[in-house]
C-alpha positions in Angstrom: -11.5 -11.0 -11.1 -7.9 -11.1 -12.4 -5.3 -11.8 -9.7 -7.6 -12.2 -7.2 -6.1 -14.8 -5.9 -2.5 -12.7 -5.1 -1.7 -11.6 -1.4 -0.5 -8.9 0.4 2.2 -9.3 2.9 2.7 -7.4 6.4 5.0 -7.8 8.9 5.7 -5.7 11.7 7.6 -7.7 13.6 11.1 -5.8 15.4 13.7 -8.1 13.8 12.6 -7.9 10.3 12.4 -3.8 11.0 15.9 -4.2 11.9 17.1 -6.4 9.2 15.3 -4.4 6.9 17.4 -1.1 7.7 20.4 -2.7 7.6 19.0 -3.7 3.7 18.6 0.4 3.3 21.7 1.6 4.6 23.4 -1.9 2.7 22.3 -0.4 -0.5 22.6 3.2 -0.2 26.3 2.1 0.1 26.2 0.3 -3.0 25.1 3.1 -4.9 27.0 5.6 -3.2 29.8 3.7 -4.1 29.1 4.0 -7.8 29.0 7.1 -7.9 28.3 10.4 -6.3 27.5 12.0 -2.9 23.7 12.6 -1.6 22.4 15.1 -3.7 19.0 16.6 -4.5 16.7 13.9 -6.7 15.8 15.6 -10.5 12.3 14.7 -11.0 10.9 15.2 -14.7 6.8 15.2 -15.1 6.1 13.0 -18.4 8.3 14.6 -21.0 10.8 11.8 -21.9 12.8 14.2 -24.4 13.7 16.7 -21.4 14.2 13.7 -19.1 16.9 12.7 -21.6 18.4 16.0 -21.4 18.6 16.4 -17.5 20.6 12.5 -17.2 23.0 13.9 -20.0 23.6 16.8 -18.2 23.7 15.3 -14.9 25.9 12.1 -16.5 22.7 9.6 -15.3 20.8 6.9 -15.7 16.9 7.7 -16.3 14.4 5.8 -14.1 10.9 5.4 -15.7 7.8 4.9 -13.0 4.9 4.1 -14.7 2.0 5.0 -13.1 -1.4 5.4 -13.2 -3.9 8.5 -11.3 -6.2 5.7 -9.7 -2.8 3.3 -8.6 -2.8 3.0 -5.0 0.8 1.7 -4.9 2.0 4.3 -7.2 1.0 7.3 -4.8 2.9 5.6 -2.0 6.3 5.7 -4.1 5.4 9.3 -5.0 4.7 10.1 -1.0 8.0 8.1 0.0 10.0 9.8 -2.6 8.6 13.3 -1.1 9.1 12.5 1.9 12.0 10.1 3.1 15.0 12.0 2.1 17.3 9.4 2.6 15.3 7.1 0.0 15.1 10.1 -2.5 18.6 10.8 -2.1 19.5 6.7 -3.1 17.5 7.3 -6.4 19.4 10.5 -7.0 22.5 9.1 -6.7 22.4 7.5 -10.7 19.5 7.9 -11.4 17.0 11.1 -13.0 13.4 10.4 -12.4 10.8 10.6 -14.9 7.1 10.1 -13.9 5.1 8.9 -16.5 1.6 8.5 -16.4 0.9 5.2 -18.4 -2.3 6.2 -19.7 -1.4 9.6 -21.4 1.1 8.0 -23.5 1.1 10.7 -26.5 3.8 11.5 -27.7 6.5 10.0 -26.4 4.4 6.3 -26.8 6.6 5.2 -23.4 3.8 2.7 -22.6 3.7 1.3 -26.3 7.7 1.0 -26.6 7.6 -0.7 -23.1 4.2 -2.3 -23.1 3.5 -1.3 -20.0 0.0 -2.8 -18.5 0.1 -3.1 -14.5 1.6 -0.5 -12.7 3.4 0.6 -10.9 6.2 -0.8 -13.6 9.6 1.1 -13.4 11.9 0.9 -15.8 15.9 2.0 -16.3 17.3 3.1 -19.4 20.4 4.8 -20.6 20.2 8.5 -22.1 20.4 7.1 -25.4 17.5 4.7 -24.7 19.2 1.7 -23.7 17.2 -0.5 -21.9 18.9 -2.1 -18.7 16.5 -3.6 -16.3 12.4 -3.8 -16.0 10.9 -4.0 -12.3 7.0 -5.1 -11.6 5.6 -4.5 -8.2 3.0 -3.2 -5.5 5.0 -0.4 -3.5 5.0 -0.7 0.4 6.3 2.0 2.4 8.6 0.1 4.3 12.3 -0.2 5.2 11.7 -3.2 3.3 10.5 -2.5 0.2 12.8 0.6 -0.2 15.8 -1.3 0.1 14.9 -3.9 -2.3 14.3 -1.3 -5.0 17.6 0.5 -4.2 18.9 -2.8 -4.4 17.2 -2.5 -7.9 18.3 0.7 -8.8 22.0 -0.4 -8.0 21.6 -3.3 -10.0 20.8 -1.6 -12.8 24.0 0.5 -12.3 26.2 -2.7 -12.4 24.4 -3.9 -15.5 25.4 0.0 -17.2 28.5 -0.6 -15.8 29.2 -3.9 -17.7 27.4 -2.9 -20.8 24.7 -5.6 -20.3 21.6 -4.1 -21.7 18.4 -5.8 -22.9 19.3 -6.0 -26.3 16.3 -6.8 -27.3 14.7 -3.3 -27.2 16.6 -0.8 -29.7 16.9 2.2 -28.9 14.5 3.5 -31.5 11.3 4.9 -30.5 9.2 5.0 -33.9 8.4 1.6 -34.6 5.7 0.0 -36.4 3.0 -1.4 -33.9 -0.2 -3.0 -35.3 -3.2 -0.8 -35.6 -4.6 -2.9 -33.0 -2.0 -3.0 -30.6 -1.5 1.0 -31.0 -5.5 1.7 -30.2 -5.3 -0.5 -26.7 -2.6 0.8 -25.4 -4.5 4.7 -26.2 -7.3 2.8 -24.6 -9.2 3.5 -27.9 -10.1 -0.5 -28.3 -9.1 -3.8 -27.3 -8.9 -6.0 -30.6 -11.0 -9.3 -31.2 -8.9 -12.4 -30.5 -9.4 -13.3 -34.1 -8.3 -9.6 -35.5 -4.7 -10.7 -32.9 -4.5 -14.5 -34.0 -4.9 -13.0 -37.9 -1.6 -10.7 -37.1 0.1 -13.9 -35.9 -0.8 -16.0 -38.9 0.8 -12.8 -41.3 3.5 -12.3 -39.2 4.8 -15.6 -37.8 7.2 -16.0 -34.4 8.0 -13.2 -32.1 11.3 -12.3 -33.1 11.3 -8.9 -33.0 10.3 -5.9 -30.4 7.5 -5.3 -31.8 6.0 -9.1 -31.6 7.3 -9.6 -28.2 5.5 -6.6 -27.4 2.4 -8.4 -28.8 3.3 -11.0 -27.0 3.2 -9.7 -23.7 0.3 -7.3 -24.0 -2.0 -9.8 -25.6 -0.8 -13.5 -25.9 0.1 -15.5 -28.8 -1.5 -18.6 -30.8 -0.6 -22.2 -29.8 2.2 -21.8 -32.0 3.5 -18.7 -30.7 3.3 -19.9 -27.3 5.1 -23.1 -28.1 7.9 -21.2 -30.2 8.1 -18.8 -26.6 8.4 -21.7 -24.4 11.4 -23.5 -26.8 13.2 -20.5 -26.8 12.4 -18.9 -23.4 16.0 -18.6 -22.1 16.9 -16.4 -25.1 13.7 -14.3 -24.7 15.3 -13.7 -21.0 18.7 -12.7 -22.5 17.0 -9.9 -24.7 13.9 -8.9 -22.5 14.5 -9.5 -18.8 13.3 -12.7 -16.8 10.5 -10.2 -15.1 8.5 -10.2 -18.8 9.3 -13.4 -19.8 7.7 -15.0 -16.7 5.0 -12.6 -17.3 4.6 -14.3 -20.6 4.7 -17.7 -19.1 2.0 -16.7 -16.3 -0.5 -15.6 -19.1 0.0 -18.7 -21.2 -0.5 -20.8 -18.3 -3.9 -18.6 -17.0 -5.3 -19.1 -20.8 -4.6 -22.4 -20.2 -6.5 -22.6 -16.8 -9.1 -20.6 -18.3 -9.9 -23.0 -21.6 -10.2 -26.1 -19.1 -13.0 -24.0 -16.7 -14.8 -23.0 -19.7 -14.8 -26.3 -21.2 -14.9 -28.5 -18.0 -11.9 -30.7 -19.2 -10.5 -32.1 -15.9 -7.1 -33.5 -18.3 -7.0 -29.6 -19.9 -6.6 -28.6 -16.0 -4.4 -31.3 -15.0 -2.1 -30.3 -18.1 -2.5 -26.2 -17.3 -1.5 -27.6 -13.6 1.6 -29.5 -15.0 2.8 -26.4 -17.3 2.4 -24.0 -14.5 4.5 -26.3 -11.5 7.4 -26.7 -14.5 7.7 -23.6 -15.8 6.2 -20.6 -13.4 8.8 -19.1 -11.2 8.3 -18.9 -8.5 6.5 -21.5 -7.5 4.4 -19.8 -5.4 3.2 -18.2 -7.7 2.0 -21.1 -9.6 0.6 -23.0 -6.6 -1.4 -19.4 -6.0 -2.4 -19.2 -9.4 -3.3 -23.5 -9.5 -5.8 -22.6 -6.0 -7.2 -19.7 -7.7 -8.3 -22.0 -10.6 -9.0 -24.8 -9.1 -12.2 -22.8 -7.2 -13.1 -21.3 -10.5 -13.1 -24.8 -12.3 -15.9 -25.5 -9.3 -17.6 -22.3 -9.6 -17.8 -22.8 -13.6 -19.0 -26.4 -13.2 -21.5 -26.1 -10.5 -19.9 -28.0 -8.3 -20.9 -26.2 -5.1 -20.0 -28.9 -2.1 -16.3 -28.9 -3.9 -16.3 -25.0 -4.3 -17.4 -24.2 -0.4 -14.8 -26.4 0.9 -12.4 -24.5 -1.1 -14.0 -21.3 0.0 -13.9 -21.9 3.4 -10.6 -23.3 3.8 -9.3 -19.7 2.3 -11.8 -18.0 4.8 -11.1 -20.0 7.8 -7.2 -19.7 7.5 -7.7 -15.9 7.2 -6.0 -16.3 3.7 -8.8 -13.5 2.2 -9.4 -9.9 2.2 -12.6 -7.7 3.0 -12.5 -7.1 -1.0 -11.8 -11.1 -2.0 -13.9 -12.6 0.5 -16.8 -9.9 -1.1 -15.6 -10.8 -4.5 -16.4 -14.1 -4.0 -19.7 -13.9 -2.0 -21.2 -11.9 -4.7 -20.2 -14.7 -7.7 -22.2 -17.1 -5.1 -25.4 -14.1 -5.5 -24.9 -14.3 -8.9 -24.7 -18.0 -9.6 -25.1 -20.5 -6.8 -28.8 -21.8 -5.6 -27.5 -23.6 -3.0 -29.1 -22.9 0.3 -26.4 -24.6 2.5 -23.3 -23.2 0.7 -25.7 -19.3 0.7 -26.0 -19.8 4.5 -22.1 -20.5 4.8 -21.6 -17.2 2.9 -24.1 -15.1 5.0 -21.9 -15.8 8.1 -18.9 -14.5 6.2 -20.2 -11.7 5.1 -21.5 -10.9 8.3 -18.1 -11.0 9.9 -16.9 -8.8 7.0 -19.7 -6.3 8.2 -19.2 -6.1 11.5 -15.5 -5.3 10.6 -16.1 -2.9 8.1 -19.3 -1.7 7.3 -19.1 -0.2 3.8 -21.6 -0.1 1.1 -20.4 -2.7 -0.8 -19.7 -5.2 1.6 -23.8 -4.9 3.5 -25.1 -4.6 -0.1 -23.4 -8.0 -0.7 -24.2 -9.4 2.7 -28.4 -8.1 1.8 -28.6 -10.1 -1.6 -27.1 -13.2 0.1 -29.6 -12.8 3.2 -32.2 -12.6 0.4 -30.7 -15.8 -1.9 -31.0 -17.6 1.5 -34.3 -16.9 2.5 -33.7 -14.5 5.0 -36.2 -11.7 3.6 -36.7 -9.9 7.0 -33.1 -9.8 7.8 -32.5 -9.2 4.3 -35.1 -6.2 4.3 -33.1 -4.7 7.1 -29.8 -5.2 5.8 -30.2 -3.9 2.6 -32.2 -0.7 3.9 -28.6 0.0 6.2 -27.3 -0.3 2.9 -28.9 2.4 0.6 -28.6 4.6 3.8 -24.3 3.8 4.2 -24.5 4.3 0.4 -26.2 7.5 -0.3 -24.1 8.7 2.4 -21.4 8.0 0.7 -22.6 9.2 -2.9 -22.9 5.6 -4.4 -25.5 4.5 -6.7 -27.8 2.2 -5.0 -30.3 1.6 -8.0 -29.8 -1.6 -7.4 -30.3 -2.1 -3.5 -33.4 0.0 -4.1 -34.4 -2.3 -6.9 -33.6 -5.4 -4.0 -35.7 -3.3 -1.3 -38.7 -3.1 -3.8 -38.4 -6.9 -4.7 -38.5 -7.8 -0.6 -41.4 -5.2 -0.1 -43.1 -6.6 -3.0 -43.0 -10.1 -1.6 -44.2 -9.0 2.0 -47.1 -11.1 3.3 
C-alpha cells in the first residue's frame, strides 16, 4: 500500500487559526501588490488552447490543477474556490484557472508534457507555455492551507517577474514520448520493467524533457539513478526541487523495496543511509525508513519484531481507521501467529466500535476466525454481510467466510 505510511495533520487549536489568517491576508497583499484589484476568477474546463487565450487576453499567468473525478483533496480546492470569495479572488489576481482532469488527457497531452501522477498537482505556466513552478499536495480547507498556496501562487508571480522559469521544460507541446510511456499515461498499459530498462540502455542519461519525464513517472536503471543523484542540483535548476525530490524518494523506496524482497539487512541499512542523506525533508525519510522497516518484518516473517512495530504506531495513535485496517488484513493474509492475531483482534475491535463500516468488521471477522474465535467470528462476519449489503458492497467473500465457519460447526 503505497504511502501508507504518510500522515494527515489537524489542528484546531485558536492561535494557529489566528496565525493562519494573518498568512491569508499576508499573501493576498503580496499578490495584490503585483498586480490588479479583486476581480472575478476565469475558470477554463480542460481546454488548454482556450485557457491560453483567456491569460492573453486578461495579461495572466495560467494555473494548471490537475485533478482526478475520484480525488478527495481535489474536490475540496474546487469547493473552496466556489465558495470562499476571498481565496478565489487571490487566484484571480495573476492567475487564469484551468481544470484539468489528469486522466482525460487527449488532446492537449497536459498530463504527458507534465507527467503528472498524484494529484492534486498544480502547475503555473506562462501563456506561451513557460513553465514557472510545480506544487504537489493534499488540499485542506483551512486558513492554513489557503495561504500557503497563495503564497505559492505569488511565488510564481516573482519567479515571471524575474524571468526564472524551469528551463528545462520547452515550451513545445509535441514531443516524442516512448510508446510505452505515452500508453500509461492514457492508462492503456503500464510497460514491463525490462521493455523501460531497454529504453534506457538505447537512450542513455536523462538529459532531456522527455527522459526526465521517464524518469519521474517510472524510475531509471542503477546508472540512471546514479547519473541523477551526481547531477541532482542541476536537475533542480531546470525541473523544480518538488520533482527532483520526488525522483530521490522513488530511488530510495526501490531501494527499500529490493532489500524486503531479498531479506538483505546491509541492502536496508544502505536504502536507510541514502534516504537520511539525501531525502528532504527528513521527515519524510524517517517516515518512509518506519514504513519499511515493518515491511522488511512482515516480508521476513518476523512476527514478534513486526507487532512491536505495530503496536507502537497503534498505541501512539500514529494510525488511521484505513492504515490500522490495511495492516490488520496483511496479518489475515500472511501471519499464523496466534499471539500477534489476538493483538490485532483488539485493534480491530476498537476500530469497530468507532466506526462500524463494512470493511473494517469484515476485517475484524477474518481475524476473529485466524485466531480461533469461530463463534465470535460467526457473529461478526454475519454483522458484516448485513452493514455490507446495506451498503451495496460485494460480500462474496464474507459469505464465502460464513459458509467456511458454518461448515466447521460441531
Amino acid at each position: 500500500m503505497v504511502g501508507s505510511h504518510f500522515r494527515d495533520i489537524k489542528s484546531t487549536s485558536t492561535p494557529l487559526a489566528m496565525k493562519s489568517t494573518l498568512l491569508t491576508l499576508i499573501a493576498l497583499a503580496l499578490l495584490a501588490l503585483m498586480g490588479a484589484s479583486a476581480q472575478e476568477l476565469t475558470i477554463v474546463e480542460q481546454d488548454w488552447e482556450l485557457a491560453k487565450t483567456k491569460a492573453k487576453a486578461e495579461n495572466k499567468l495560467v494555473l494548471i490543477d490537475f485533478y482526478t473525478t475520484w480525488c478527495g483533496p481535489c474536490k475540496k480546492f474546487t469547493k473552496a474556490v466556489a465558495e470562499d470569495a476571498a481565496f478565489s479572488q487571490g487566484i484571480a489576481q495573476q492567475f487564469v484557472l484551468l481544470k484539468y482532469d489528469a486522466e482525460k488527457d487527449l488532446p492537449h497531452g497536459l498530463t504527458r508534457k507534465y507527467y503528472v501522477r498524484s494529484y492534486p498537482t498544480y502547475i503555473t505556466v506562462t501563456p506561451d507555455g513557460q513553465t514557472l513552478a510545480k506544487q504537489y499536495g493534499r488540499f485542506q480547507p483551512t486558513e492554513a492551507s489557503k495561504a500557503n498556496f497563495l503564497n505559492f501562487l505569488a511565488e510564481a508571480g516573482t519567479r515571471y517577474n524575474n524571468q526564472q522559469y524551469l528551463t528545462g521544460h520547452n515550451n513545445r507541446f509535441d514531443l516524442e514520448y516512448p510508446e510505452f510511456y505515452t500508453k500509461l499515461i492514457d492508462r492503456v498499459q503500464r510497460p514491463k520493467r525490462s521493455t523501460v530498462a531497454a529504453w534506457w540502455e538505447d537512450n542513455g542519461m536523462p538529459t532531456n524533457e522527455v527522459g526526465f519525464a521517464v524518469l519521474v513517472y517510472l524510475g531509471g536503471t542503477d546508472a540512471v539513478n546514479n547519473y541523477f543523484i551526481e547531477h541532482r542540483d542541476e536537475f533542480i535548476r531546470l525541473y523544480g526541487a518538488p520533482d527532483a525530490n520526488k525522483v530521490v524518494r522513488a530511488i530510495a523506496s526501490d531501494r527499500f523495496d529490493k532489500s524486503v524482497a531479498e531479506q538483505s539487512e546491509a541492502g536496508f541499512q544502505a536504502a536507510k543511509t541514502f534516504a537520511m542523506e539525501n531525502m528532504n525533508p527528513k521527515k519524510e525519510a524517517e517516515s518512509m525508513v518506519h514504513y519499511f522497516q515493518g515491511q522488511y518484518y512482515l516480508a521476513g516473517k518476523q512476527w514478534e519484531a513486526y507487532g512491536q512495530w505495530l503496536a507502537s504506531d497503534v498505541e501512539a495513535g500514529q494510525l488511521s481507521a484505513m492504515e490500522i485496517n490495511y495492516h490488520c488484513w496483511n496479518l489475515v493474509e500472511k501471519c499464523e501467529d496466534i499471539a500477534l492475531l489476538e493483538k490485532a483482534v483488539v485493534w480491530m475491535q476498537e476500530v469497530v466500535n468507532a466506526a462500524p463500516e463494512y470493511a473494517y468488521i469484515d476485517t475484524y471477522a477474518w481475524l476473529l476466525y485466524k485466531a480461533g474465535q469461530k463463534e465470535a467470528a460467526r457473529r461478526a462476519i454475519v454483522e458484516a454481510i448485513a452493514v455490507g449489503k446495506a451498503d451495496g458492497e460485494n460480500v462474496s467473500e464474507s459469505e464465502n467466510l460464513l459458509a467456511l465457519i458454518n461448515e466447521n460447526q460441531p
